[in-house]
C-alpha positions as CSV (number, residue, x, y, z in Angstrom):
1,X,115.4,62.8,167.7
2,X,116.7,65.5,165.0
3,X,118.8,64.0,162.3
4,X,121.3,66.1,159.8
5,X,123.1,64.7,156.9
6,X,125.1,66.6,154.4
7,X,126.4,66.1,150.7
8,X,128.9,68.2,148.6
9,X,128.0,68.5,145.1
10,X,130.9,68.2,143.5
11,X,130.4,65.9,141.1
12,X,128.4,62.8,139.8
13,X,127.1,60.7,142.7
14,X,127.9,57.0,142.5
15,X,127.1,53.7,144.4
16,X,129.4,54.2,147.5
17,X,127.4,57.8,148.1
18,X,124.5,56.0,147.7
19,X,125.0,53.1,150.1
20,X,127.1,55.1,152.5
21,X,125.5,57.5,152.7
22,X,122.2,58.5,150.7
23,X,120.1,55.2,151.7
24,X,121.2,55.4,155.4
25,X,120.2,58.9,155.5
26,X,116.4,58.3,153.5
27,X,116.0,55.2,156.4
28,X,116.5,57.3,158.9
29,X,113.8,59.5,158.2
30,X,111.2,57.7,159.3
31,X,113.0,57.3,163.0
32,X,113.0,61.1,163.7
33,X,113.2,64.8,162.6
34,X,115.3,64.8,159.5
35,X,117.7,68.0,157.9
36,X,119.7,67.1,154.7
37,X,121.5,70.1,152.8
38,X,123.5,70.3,149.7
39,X,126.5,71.5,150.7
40,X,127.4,74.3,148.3
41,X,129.7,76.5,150.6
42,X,131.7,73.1,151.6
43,X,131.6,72.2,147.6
44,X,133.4,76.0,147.3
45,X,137.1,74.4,148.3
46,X,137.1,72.1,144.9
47,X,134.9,73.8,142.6
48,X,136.0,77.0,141.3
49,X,133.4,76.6,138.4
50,X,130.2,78.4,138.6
51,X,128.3,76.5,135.8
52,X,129.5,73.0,137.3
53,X,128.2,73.9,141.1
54,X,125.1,75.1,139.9
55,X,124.4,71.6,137.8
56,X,126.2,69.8,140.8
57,X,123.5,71.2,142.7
58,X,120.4,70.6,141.0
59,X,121.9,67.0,139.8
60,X,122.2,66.2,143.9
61,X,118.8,67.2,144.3
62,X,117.6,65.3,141.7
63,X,119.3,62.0,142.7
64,X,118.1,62.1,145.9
65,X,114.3,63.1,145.3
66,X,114.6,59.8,142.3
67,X,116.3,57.4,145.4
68,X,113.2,57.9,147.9
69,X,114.0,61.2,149.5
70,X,110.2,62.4,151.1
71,X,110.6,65.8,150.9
72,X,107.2,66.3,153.4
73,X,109.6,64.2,156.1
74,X,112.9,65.3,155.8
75,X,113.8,69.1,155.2
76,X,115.6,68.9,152.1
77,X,117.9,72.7,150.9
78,X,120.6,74.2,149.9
79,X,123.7,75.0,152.7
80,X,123.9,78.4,150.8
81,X,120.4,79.2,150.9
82,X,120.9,79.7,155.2
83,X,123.6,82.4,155.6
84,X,123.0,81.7,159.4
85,X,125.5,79.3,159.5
86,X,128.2,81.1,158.5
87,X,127.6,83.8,161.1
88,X,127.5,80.9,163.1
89,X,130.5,79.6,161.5
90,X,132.9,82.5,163.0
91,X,131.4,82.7,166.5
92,X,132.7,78.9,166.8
93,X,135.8,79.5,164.8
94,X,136.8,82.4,167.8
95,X,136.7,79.3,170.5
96,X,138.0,76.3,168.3
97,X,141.4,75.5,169.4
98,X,144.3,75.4,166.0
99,X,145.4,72.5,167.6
100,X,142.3,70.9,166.8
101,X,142.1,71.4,163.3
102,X,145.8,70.3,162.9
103,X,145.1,67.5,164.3
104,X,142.6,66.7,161.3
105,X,143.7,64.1,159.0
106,X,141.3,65.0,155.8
107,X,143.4,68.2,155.6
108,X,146.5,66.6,155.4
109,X,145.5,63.9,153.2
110,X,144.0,66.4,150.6
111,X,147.8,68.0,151.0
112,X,149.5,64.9,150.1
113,X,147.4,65.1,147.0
114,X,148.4,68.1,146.0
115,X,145.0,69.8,146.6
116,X,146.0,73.5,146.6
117,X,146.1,74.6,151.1
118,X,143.6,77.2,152.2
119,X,142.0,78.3,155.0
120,X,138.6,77.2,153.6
121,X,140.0,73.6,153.6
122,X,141.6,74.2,156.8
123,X,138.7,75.6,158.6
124,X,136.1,73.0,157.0
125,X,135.7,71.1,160.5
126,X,134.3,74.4,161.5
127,X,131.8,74.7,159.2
128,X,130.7,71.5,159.2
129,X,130.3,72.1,163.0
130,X,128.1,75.0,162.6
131,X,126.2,73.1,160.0
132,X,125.8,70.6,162.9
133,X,124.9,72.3,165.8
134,X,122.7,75.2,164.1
135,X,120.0,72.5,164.0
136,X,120.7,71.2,167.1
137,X,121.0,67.8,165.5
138,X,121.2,64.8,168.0
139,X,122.1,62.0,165.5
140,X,124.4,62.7,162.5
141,X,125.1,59.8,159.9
142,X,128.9,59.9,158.9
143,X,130.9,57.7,157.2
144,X,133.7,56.6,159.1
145,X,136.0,59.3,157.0
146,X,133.8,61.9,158.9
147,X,134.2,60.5,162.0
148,X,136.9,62.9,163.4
149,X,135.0,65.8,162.1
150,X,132.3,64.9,164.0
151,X,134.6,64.3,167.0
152,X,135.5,68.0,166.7
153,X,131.8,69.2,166.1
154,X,131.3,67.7,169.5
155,X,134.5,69.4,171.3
156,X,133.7,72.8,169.9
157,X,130.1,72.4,171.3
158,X,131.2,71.2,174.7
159,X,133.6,74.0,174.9
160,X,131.1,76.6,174.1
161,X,128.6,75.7,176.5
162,X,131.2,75.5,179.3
163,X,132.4,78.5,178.5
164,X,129.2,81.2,177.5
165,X,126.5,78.4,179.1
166,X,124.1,75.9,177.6
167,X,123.5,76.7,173.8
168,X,124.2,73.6,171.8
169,X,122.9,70.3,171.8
170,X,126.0,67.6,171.5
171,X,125.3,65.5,168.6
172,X,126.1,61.7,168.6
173,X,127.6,60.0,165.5
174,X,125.8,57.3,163.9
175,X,127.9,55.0,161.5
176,X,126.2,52.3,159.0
177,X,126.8,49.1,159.9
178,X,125.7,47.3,156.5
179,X,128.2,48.6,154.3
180,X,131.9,49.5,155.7
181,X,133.7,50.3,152.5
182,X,132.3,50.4,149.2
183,X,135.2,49.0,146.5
184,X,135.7,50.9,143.5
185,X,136.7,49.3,139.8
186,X,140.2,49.3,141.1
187,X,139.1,47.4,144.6
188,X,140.1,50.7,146.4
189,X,137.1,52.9,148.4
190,X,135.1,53.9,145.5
191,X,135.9,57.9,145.4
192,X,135.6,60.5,142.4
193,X,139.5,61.6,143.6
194,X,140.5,57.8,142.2
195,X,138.1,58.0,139.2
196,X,137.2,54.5,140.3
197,X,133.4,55.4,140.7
198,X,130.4,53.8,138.8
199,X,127.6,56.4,138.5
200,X,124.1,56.2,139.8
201,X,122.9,57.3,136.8
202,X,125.4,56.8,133.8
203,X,124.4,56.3,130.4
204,X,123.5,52.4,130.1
205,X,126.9,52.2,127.6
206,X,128.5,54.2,130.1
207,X,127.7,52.1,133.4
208,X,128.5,48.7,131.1
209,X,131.8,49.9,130.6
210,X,132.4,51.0,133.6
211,X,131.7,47.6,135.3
212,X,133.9,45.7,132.7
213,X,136.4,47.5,133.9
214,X,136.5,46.3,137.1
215,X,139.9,44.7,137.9
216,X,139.8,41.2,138.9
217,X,143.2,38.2,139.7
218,X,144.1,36.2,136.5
219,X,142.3,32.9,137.4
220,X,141.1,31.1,134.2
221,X,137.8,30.6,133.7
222,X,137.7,27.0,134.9
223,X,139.1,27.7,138.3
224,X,137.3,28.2,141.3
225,X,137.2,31.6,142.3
226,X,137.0,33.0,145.9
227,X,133.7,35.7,146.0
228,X,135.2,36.9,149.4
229,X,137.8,38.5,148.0
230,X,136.5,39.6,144.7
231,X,135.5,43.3,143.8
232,X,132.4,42.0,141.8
233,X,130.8,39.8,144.4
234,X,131.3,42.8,147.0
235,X,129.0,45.1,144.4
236,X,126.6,42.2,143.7
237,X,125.6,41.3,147.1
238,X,124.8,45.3,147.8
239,X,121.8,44.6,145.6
240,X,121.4,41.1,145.8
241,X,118.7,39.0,148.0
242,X,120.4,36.2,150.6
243,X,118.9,33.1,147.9
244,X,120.7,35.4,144.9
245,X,124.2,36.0,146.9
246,X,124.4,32.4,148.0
247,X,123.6,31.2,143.9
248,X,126.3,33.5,142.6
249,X,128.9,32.5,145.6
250,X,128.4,28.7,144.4
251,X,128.8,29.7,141.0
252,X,132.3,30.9,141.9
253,X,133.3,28.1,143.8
254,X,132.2,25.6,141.8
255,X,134.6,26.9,138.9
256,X,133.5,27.0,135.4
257,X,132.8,30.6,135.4
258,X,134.6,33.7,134.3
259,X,135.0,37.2,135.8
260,X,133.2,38.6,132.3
261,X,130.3,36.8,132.8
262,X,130.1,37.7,136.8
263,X,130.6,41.0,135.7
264,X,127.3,41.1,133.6
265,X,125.6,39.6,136.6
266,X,126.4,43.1,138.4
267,X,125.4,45.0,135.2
268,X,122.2,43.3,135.1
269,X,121.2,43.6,138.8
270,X,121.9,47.2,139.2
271,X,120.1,48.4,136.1
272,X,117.2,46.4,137.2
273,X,117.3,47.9,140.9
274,X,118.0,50.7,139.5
275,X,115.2,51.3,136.9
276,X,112.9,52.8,139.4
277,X,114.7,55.4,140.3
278,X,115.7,56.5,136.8
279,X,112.2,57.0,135.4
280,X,111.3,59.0,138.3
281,X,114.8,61.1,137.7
282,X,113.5,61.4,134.0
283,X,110.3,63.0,135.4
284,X,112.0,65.3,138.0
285,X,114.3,66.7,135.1
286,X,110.9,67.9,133.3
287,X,109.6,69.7,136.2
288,X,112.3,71.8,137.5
289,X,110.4,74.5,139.3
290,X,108.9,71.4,141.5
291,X,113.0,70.5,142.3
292,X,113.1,74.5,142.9
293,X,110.1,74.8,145.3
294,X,111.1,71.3,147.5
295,X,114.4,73.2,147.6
296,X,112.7,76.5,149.2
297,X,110.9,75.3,151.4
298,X,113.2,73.3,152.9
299,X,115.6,76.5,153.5
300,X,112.5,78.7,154.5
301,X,112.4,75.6,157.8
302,X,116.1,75.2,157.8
303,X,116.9,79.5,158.5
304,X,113.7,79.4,161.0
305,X,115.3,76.6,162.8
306,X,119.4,78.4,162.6
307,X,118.6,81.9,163.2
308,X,117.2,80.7,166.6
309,X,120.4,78.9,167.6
310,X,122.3,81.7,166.4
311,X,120.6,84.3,168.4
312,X,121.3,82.0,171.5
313,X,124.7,81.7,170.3
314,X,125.0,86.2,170.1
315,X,123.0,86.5,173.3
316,X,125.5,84.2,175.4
317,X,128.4,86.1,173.3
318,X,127.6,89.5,174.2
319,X,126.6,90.6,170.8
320,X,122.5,91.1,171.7
């Protein structure tokens, strides 16, 4: 089994990249063959800042080498570093229906928000298809926002091999089951397009305030409070054990207890998960050229692995 996962860079990760994506994707490795790129030529369609993709870059790699990422298991690199895929990238784009793109919702809802139409964001299902299939990845994580790109991934490959013969391998989708929707401070999906977000690694006044800003109802502190419907309690039991979810639920119930204090229960449990991964951050930031060299060799794999796929791809083409 050949895993792929992908992450744009593209600012500051936070807790629902981590849990819906970055921990599924460092379990997985041990079940299989694992790819995971930065994706710098996806980031290209929101940043326009050369200084910030570069940092967004590094800060990725860093955050995911601190969270567990075993850089001997998993072939860890930049998208931009493997120009095969977009070569690639316009050998699908020539049999991928417009009908199918239009159909994509993630380019209309970036529209409605006044993100700026071009044919980078159009054609970003395509990409992401390339980035796919050059690996000839069988199981892709995705959050359930990705799932219709990954839909299209696996109509573009069907349609190639019926059409120029057996090249690609037809990926299947794999979605967490453990977390569904990660709640931001506001109790929408945490997302850095609703600054709602609470940073893996913030400042310790930084993530403080950020989880005391977490809206809650206006129930006084002697009521009894419902924990399945509060933004808090869905953060808290992410890290919590089964004996701590059921303590803190009771708490709620049982009245007597106010949001501010739940709210330094969830301060208190994440920095202390947390602390792990922060010191070994703090290393990783004082060896750079070890970031660097992780980063290498993964792309030195990752173009060995695409440029054969891609020759497959010419040959059936015509373009040998």
């Amino acid at each position: 089994m050949r895993l792929l996962s992908g992450i744009q860079p593209s600012g500051n990760l936070h807790l629902g990249n981590y849990f819906g994506m970055m921990r599924p994707a460092i379990e997985l490795q041990s079940r299989g063959e694992a790819f995971l790129f930065i994706a710098s030529y996806h980031a290209l369609t929101s940043v326009s800042d050369p200084a910030a993709l570069r940092r967004g870059v590094r800060d990725v790699a860093l955050d995911f080498l601190a969270c567990g990422l075993d850089a001997e298991r998993t072939c860890f690199f930049r998208q931009s570093d493997v120009p095969e895929v977009t070569e690639l990238a316009w050998l699908l784009s020539v049999i991928t229906p417009m009908g199918l793109l239009e159909r994509c919702h993630s380019y209309k809802d970036k529209i409605a928000k006044g993100i700026a139409a071009n044919h980078g964001l159009f054609a970003y299902p395509v990409l992401m298809a390339a980035d796919i299939l050059a690996y000839q990845s069988t199981l892709v994580p995705v959050g359930r926002d990705q799932k219709q790109h990954l839909e299209v991934t696996r109509d573009i490959a069907i349609k190639f091999n019926q059409q120029f013969g057996e090249v690609f391998t037809v990926p299947e989708g794999h979605i967490p089951d453990a977390v569904a929707v990660v709640p931001g401070l506001d109790g929408q999906k945490m997302s850095k397009s609703y600054n709602n977000t609470i940073e893996l690694f913030g400042t310790e006044k930084e993530t403080r305030a950020r989880v005391m800003r977490i809206v809650t109802d206006s129930k006084p502190l002697e009521a009894s409070k419902d924990p399945d419907t509060c933004t808090i309690f869905s953060l808290y039991k992410l890290f919590a054990s089964e004996a701590e979810r059921d303590a803190l639920a009771a708490r709620y119930r049982a009245g007597g207890m106010g949001y501010g204090e739940a709210k330094k229960a969830l301060f208190e449990i994440f920095w202390t998960r947390f602390a792990p991964f922060r010191a070994r951050r703090a290393e990783l930031e004082q060896n750079p050229a070890f970031v660097e060299a992780v980063l290498r060799r993964g792309a030195d794999r990752a173009r060995a692995e695409a440029a054969r796929t891609l020759a497959a791809a010419r040959r059936a083409m015509g373009l040998d």
